[in-house]
N, C-alpha and C positions, 0 to 999 in steps of 0.2 A: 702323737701316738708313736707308738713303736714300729718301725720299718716290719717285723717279721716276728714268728711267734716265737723262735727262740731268742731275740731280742725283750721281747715282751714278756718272757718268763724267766729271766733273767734279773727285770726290775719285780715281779711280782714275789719272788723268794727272797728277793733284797728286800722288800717290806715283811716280810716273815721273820725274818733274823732282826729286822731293827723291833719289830713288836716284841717277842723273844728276847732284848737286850734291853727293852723300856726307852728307846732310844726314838722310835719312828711311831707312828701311829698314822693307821689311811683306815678313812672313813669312807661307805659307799654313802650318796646322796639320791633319795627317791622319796618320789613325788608320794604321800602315805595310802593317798586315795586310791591310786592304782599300782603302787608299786613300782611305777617307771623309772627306770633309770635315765636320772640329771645329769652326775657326774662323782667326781672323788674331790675329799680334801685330807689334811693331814698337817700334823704335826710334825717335825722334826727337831734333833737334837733336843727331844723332850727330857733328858736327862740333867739337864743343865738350868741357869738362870733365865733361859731368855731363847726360849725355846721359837721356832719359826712355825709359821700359821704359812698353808698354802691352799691353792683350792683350781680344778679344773671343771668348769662348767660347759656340757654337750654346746656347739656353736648354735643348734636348732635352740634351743631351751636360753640360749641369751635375751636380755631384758624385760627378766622375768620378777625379779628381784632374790632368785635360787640363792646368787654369790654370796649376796650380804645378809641373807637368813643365815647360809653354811659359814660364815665363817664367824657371825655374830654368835652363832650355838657352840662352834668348836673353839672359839676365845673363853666362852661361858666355861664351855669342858675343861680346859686347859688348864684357867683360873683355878678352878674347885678341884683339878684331881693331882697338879703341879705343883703350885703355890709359885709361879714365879715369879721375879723381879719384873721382869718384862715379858712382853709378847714382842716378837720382828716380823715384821710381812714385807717381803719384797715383792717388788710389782715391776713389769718393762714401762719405761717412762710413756711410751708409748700408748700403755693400753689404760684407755682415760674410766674404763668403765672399774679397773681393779682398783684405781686410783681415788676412784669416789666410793669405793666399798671401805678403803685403810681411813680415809677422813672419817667418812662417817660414824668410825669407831672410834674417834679422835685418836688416830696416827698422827706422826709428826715425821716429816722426812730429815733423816740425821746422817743419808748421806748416797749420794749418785756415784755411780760409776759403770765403768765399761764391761758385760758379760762377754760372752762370747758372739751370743748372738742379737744382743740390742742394750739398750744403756737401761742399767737397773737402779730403781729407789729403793731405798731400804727406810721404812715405818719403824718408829717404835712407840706402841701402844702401850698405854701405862696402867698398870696391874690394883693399884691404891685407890 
């Protein structure tokens, strides 16, 4: 999460201008029965072939199975309103639970490497 609120309102206009440019898309995720909020996911570089699936899920609301609904519905979205080549979902190699959300939608990892802040896989889920 964001350090401070004008850090934080500085990513939330950066999703305004990417929705506005067809470029970004964040989705809020809540629970329908009560409204609660889960978390966020999104699209990026929705303008392209091979647009990237991402997803933050509240740490309270972890192993719930929230992740791989939101990101199983926002692939469905992506498919039907993009038409891309591909879907890309990177995940930290680390976090084994994002890692079994990309399988489960038959990801295939096409390539590791070093972020900033932990070693990233990149999935690509195939669209056909």
């Amino acid at each position: 999460m964001s350090p401070d609120e004008e850090a934080f309102r500085q990513v939330w206009q950066g999703w305004l201008s990417g929705f506005e440019k067809g470029t970004d898309f964040v989705f809020s995720i809540r629970l329908v029965r009560h409204n609660h909020f889960l978390g966020l996911c999104g699209v990026h570089s929705a303008n392209t072939g091979s647009p990237e699936l991402g997803i933050w899920i509240r740490e309270d609301e972890h192993g719930n199975g929230y992740g791989r609904e939101a990101v199983q519905t926002l692939g469905a979205w992506a498919r039907a309103t993009l038409n891309p080549d591909i879907l890309v979902y990177p995940v930290a190699e680390d976090n084994s639970a994002s890692r079994r959300i990309a399988q489960s939608i038959g990801g295939v990892i096409v390539k590791r490497e070093q972020a900033r802040k932990f070693v990233r896989l990149t999935y690509h889920i195939a669209c056909a």
